[in-house]
PyMOL Python script that loads the backbone (N, CA, C, O; Angstrom):
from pymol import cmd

cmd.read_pdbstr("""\
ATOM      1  N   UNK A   1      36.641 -13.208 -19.734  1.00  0.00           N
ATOM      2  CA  UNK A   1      37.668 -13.183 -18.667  1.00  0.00           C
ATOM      3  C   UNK A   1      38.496 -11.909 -18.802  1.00  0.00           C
ATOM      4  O   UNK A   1      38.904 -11.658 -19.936  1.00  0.00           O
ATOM      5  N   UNK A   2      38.784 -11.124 -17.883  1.00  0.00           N
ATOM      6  CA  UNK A   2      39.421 -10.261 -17.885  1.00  0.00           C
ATOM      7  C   UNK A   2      41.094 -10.098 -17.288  1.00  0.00           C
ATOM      8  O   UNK A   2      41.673 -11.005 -16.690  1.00  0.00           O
ATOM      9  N   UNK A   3      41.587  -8.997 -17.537  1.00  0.00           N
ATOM     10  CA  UNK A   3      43.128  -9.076 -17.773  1.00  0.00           C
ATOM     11  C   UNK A   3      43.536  -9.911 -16.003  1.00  0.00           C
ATOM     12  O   UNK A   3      44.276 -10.843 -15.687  1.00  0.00           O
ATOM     13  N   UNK A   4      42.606  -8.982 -15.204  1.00  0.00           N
ATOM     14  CA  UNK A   4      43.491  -9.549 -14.067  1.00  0.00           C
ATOM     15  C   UNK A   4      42.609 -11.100 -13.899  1.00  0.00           C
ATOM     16  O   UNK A   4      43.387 -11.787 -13.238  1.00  0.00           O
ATOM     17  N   UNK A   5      41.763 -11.672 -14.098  1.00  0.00           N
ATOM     18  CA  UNK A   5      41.507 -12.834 -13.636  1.00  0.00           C
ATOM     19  C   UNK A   5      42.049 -13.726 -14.580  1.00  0.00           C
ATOM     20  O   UNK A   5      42.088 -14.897 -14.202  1.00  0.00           O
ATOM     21  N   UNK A   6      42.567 -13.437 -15.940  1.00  0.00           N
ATOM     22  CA  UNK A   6      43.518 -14.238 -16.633  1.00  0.00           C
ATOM     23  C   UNK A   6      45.211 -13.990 -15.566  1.00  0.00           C
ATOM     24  O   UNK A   6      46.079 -14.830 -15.803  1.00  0.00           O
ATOM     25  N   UNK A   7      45.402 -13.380 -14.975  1.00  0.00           N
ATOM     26  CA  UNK A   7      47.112 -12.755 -14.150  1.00  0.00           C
ATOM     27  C   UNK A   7      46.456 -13.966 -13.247  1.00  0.00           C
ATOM     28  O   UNK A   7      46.885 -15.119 -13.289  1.00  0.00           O
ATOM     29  N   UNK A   8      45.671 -13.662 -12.660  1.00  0.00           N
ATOM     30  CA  UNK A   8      45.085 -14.952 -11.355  1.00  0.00           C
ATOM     31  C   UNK A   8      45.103 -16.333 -11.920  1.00  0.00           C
ATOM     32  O   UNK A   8      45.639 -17.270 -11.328  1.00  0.00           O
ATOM     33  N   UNK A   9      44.627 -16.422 -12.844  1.00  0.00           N
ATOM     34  CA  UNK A   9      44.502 -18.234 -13.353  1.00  0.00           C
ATOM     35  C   UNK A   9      45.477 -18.424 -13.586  1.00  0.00           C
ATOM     36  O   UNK A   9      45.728 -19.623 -13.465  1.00  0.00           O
ATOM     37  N   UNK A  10      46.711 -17.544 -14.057  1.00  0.00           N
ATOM     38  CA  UNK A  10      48.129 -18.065 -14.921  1.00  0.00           C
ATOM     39  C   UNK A  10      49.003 -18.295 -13.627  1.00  0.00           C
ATOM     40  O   UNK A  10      49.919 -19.103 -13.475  1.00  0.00           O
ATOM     41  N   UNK A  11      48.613 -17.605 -12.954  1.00  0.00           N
ATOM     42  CA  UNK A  11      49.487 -17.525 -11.091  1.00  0.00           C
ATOM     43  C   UNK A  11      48.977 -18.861 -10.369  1.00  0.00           C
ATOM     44  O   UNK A  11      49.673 -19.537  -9.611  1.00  0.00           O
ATOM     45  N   UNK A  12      47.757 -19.112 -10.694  1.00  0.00           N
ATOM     46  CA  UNK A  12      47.526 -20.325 -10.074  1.00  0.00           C
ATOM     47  C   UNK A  12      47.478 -21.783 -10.746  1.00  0.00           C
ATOM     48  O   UNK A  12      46.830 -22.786 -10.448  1.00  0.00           O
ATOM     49  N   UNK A  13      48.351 -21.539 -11.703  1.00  0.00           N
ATOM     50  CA  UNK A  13      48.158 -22.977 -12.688  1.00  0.00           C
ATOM     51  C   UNK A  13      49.526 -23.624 -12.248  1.00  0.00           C
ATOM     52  O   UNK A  13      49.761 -24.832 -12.298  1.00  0.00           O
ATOM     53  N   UNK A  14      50.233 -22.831 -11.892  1.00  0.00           N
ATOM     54  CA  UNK A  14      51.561 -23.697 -11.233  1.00  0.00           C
ATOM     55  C   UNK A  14      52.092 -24.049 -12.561  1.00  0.00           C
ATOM     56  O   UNK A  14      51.624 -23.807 -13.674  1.00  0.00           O
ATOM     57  N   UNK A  15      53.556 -24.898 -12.090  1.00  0.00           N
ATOM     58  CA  UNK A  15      54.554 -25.252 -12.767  1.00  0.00           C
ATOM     59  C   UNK A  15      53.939 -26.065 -14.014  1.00  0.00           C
ATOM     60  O   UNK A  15      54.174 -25.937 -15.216  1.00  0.00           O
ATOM     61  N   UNK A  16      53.330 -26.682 -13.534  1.00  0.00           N
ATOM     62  CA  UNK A  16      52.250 -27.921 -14.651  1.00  0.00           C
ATOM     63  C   UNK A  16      51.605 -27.552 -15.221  1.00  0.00           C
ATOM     64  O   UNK A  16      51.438 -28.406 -16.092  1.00  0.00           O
ATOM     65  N   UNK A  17      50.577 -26.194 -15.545  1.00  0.00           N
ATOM     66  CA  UNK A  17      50.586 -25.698 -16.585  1.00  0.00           C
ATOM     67  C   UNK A  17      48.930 -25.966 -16.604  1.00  0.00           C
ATOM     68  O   UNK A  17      48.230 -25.754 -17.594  1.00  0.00           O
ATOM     69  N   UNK A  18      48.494 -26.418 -15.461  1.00  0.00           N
ATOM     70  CA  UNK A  18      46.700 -27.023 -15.101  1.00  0.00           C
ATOM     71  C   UNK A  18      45.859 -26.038 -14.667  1.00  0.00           C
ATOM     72  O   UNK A  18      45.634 -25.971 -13.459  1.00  0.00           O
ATOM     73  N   UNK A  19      45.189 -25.013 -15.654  1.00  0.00           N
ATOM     74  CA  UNK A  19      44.732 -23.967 -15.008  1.00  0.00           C
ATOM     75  C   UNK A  19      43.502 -24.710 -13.603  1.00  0.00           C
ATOM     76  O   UNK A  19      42.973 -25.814 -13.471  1.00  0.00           O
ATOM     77  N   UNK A  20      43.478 -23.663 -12.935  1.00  0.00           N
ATOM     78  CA  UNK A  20      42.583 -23.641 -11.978  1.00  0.00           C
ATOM     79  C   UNK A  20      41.351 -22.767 -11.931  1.00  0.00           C
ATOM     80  O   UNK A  20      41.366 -21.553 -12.135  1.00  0.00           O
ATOM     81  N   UNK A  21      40.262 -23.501 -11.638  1.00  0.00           N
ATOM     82  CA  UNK A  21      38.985 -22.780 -12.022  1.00  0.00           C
ATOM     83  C   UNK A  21      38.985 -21.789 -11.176  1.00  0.00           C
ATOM     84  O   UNK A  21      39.388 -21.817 -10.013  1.00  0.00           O
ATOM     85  N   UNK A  22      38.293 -20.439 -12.062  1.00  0.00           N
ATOM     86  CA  UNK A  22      38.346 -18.907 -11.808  1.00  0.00           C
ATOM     87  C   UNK A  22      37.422 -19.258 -10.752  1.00  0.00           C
ATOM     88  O   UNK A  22      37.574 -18.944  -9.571  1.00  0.00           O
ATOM     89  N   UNK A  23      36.392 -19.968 -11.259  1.00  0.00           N
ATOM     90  CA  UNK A  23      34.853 -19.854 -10.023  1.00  0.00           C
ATOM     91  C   UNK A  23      35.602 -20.200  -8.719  1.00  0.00           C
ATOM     92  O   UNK A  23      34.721 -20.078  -7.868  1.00  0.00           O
ATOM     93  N   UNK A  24      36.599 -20.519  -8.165  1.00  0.00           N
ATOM     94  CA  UNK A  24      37.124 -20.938  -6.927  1.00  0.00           C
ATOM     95  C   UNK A  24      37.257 -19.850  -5.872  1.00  0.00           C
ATOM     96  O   UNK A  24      37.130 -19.860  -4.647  1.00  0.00           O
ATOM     97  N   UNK A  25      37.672 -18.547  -7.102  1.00  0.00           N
ATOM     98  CA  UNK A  25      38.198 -17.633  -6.938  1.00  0.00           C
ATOM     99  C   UNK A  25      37.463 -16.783  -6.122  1.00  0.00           C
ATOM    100  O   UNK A  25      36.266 -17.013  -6.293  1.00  0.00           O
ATOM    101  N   UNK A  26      37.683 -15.764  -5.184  1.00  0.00           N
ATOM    102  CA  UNK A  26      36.486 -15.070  -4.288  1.00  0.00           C
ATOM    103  C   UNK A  26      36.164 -13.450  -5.388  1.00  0.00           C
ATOM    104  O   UNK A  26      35.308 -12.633  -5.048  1.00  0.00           O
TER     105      UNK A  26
END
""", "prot")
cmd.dss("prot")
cmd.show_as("cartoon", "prot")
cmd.util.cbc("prot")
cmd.orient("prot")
């Protein structure tokens, strides 16, 4: 995983802290 798709998963895990799968990602 790289720097910015770790910035993307941490942006999309929200307040709760539930990452969200990268593969979602375009």
């Amino acid at each position: 995983m790289g720097p910015v798709e770790h910035v993307i998963t941490v942006a999309r895990s929200g307040p709760t802290g539930r990452p969200h799968p990268v593969s979602g990602l375009p």
